[in-house]
C-alpha positions as CSV (number, residue, x, y, z in Angstrom):
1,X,14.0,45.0,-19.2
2,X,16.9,47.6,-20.1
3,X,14.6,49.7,-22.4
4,X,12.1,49.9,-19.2
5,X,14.5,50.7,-16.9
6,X,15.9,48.0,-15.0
7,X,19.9,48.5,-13.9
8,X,20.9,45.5,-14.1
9,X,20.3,41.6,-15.1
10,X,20.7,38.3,-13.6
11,X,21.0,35.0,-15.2
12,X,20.1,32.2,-13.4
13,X,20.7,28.4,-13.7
14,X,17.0,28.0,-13.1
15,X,14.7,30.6,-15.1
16,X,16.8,31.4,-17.7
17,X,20.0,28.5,-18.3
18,X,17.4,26.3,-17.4
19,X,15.0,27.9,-20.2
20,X,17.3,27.7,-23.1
21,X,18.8,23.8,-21.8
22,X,15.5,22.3,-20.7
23,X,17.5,21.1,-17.4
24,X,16.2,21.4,-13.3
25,X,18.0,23.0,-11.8
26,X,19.7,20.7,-9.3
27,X,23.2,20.8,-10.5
28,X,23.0,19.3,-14.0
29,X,24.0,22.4,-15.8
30,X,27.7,23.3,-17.1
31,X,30.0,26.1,-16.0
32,X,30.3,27.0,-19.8
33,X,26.7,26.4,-20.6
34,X,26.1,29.0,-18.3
35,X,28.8,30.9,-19.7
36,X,27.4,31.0,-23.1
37,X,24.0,31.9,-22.4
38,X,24.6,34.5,-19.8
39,X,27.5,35.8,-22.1
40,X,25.0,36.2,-25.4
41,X,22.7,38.2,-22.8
42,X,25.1,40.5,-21.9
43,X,26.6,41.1,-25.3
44,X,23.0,42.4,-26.0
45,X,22.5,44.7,-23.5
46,X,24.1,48.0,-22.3
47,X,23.2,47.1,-18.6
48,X,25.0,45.1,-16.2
49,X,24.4,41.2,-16.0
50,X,25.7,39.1,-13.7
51,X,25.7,35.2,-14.1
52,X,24.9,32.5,-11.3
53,X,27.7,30.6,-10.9
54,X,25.7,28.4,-8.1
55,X,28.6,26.3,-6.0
56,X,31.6,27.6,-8.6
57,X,30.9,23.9,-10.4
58,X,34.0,22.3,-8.6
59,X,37.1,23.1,-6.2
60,X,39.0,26.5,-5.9
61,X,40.8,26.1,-9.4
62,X,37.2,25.4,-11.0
63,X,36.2,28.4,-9.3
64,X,39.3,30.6,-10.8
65,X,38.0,29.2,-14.4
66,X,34.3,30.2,-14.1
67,X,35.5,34.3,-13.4
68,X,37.9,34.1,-15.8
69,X,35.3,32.7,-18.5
70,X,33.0,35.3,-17.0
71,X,35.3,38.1,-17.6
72,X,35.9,37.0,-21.1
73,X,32.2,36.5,-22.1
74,X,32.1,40.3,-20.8
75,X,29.7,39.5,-17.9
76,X,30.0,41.6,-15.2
77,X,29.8,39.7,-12.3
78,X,28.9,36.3,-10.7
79,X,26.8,35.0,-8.2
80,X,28.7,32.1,-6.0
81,X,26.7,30.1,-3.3
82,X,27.6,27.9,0.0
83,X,25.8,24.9,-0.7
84,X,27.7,21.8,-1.8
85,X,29.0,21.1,-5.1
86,X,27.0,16.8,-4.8
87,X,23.0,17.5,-3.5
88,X,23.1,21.1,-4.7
89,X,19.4,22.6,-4.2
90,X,17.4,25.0,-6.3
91,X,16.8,27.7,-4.2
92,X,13.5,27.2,-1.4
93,X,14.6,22.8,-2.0
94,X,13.6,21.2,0.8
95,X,16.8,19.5,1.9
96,X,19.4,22.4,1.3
97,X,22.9,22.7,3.7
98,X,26.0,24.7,3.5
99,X,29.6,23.5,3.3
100,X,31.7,24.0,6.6
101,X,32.4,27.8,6.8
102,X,36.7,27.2,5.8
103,X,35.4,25.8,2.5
104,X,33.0,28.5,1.5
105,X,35.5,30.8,2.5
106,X,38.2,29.7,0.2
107,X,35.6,29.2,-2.2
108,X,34.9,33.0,-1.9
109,X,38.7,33.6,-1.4
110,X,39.6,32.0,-5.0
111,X,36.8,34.2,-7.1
112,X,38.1,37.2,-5.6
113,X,42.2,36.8,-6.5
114,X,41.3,35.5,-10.1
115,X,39.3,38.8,-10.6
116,X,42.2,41.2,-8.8
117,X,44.2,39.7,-11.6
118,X,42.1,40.0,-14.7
119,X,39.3,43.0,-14.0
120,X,39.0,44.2,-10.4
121,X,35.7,45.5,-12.0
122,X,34.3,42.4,-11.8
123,X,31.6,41.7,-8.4
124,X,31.9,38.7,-6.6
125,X,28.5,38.1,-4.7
126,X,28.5,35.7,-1.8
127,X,24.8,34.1,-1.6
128,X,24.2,32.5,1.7
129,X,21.7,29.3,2.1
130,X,22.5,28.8,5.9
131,X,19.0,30.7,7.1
132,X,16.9,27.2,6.0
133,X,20.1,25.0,5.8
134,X,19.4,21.9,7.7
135,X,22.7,22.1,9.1
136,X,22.7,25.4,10.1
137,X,20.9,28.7,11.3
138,X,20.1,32.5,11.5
139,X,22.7,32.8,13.7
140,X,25.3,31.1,11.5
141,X,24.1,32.6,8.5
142,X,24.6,35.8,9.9
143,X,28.3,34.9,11.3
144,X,29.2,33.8,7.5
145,X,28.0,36.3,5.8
146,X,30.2,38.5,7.8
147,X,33.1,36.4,6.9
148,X,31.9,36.3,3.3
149,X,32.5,40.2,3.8
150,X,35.5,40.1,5.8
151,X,37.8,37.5,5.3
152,X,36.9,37.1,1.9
153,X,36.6,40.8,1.0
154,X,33.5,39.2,-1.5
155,X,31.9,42.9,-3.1
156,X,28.2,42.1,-2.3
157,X,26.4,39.4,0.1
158,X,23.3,38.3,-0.1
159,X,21.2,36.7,2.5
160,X,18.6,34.0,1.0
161,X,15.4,33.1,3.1
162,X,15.1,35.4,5.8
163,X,11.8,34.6,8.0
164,X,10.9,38.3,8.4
165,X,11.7,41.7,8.7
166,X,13.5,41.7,11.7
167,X,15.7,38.9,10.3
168,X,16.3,41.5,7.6
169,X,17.5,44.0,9.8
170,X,19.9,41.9,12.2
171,X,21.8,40.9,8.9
172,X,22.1,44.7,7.3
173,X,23.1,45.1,11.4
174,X,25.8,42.9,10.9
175,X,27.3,44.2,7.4
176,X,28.9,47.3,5.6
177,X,28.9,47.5,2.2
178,X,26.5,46.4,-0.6
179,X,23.9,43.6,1.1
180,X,20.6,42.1,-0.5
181,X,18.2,39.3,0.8
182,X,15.8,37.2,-1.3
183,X,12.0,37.1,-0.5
184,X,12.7,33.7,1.3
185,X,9.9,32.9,4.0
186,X,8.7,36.5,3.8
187,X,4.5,37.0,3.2
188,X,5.1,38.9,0.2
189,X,8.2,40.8,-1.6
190,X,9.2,44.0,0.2
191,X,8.7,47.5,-2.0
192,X,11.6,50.1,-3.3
193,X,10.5,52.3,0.1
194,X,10.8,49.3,2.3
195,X,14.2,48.1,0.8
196,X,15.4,51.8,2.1
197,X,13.9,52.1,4.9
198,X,15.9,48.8,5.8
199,X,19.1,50.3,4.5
200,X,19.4,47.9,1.6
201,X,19.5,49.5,-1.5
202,X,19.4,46.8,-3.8
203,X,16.2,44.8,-4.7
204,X,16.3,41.5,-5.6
205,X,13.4,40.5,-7.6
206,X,14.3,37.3,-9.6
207,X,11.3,35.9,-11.2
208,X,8.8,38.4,-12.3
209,X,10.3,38.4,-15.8
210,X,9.4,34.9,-15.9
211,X,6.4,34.2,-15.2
212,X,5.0,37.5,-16.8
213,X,6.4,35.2,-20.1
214,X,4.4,32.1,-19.3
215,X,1.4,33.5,-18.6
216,X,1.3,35.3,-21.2
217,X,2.2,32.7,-23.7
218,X,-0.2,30.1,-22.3
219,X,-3.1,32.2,-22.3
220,X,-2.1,33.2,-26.3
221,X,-1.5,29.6,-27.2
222,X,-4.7,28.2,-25.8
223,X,-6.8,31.9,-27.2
224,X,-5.2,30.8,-30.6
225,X,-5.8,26.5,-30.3
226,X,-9.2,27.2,-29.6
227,X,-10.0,30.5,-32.2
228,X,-7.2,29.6,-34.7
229,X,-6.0,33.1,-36.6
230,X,-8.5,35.0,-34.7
231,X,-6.3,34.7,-31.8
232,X,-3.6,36.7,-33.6
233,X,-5.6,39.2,-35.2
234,X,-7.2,40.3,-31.7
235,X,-3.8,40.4,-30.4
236,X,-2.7,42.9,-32.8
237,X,-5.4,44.7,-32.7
238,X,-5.5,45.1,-29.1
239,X,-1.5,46.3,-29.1
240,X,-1.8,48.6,-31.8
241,X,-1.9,51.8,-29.7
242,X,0.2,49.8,-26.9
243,X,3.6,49.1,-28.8
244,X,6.1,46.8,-27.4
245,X,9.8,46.2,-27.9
246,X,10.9,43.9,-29.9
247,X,14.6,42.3,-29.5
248,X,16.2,43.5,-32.7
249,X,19.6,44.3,-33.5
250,X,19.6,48.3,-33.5
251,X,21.8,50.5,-35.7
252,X,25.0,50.6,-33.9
253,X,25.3,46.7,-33.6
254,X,26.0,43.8,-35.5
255,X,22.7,43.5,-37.3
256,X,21.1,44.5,-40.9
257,X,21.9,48.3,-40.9
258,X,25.5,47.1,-40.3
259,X,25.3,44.6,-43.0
260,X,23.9,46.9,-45.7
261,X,26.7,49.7,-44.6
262,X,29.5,47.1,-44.8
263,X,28.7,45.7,-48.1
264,X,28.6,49.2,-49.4
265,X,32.3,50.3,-47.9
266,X,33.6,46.7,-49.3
267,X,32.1,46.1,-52.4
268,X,30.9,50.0,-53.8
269,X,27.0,48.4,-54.2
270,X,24.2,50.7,-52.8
């Protein structure tokens, strides 16, 4: 992703904690698991990541913990949402609500003091489930994340499940600052041009990555389970004047080159 061009990376509990565990995503997974994984990403890439930290995994003091792991892991930001902590939903669940708006707020409230006092670097993002809540509504989603914005001075909102465009629009309406929205109950996902032409200059694009991965890999496994090492050797031969990257540790990092340069300072060997 950072060697084609992307700005910046998101971890999720789902696609990518969830990969590495082998958990749903429906609550099961640990503040530090989530930690850890999203913190190896980030340590391998120059880029921005920024971790979901779903409902904060507890109260406000659980929620100081998980930015101050964050910062330590050298992530750059995290993503909090408004569901509740028990019956937690993976986003587009059936069954999804929001806590009452107080509770999100000081939920929001806490992430932003612990980072003033560590990294005021570090972005809080407020994402908002109230459009498809079952307790809730476009009209209350739109209220909260302004308060996200306003009273809890969060850097970056984002509005999941809008119905259409015009949805779009009454939220970006409603906020200043840094605002995204998730394809939610939209046909299809919106292009670059359109993301501008809304005034939202940050496109949210969570699962290509994924999927690109396991259709790929099903459709090798199954060439190679039914053709054996033919598989492979088509596969190479097909790639040869189509390189890809592979995730090595380059030069300036803590891989082979640095080894062999090490053991030469400390022990005099070539």
């Amino acid at each position: 992703m950072e060697k084609a061009g992307c700005e910046v990376g998101f971890v999720g509990t789902g696609g990518v904690v969830g990969a590495y565990t082998g958990l749903a995503d429906v609550g099961t997974l640990t503040m530090l698991e989530c930690v850890q994984i999203a913190g190896w990403i980030a340590q391998s890439v120059k880029f921005p990541v920024i971790m979901d930290g779903d409902t904060g995994h507890g109260g406000i003091m659980a929620v100081r913990r998980m930015v101050r792991e964050c910062i330590r892991a050298g992530i750059a930001g995290v993503r909090i949402d408004d569901q509740p902590i028990e019956g937690k939903r993976r986003t587009q669940s059936a069954g999804v609500t929001v806590v009452p708006l107080d509770q999100a707020v000081a939920r929001y409230r806490a992430a932003v003091d612990m980072r003033n006092e560590i990294d005021p670097d570090f972005i809080i993002m407020a994402q908002c489930y109230a459009r498809d809540a079952d307790n809730s509504s476009l009209d209350d989603a739109i209220a909260r994340i302004k308060a996200y914005k306003e009273v809890a001075d969060v850097d970056w909102v984002q509005l999941e499940s809008p119905h259409s465009v015009e949805e779009i629009k009454a939220a970006r309406a409603a906020i200043k600052g840094p605002f995204s929205f998730m394809k939610g109950k939209l046909p299809r996902y919106l292009s670059l041009d359109e993301h501008l032409q809304l005034g939202v200059n940050i496109a949210w694009f969570p699962g290509f990555t994924h999927h690109v991965l396991w259709a790929a890999l099903w459709d090798f496994m199954n060439d190679f389970q039914s053709r054996g090492i033919a598989a492979w050797d088509d596969f190479q031969a097909k790639r040869r004047d189509n390189p890809y990257p592979e995730p090595i540790v380059g030069e300036d990092g803590e891989g082979a080159a640095m080894q062999q340069k090490l053991e030469k300072l400390y022990s005099g060997r070539d």
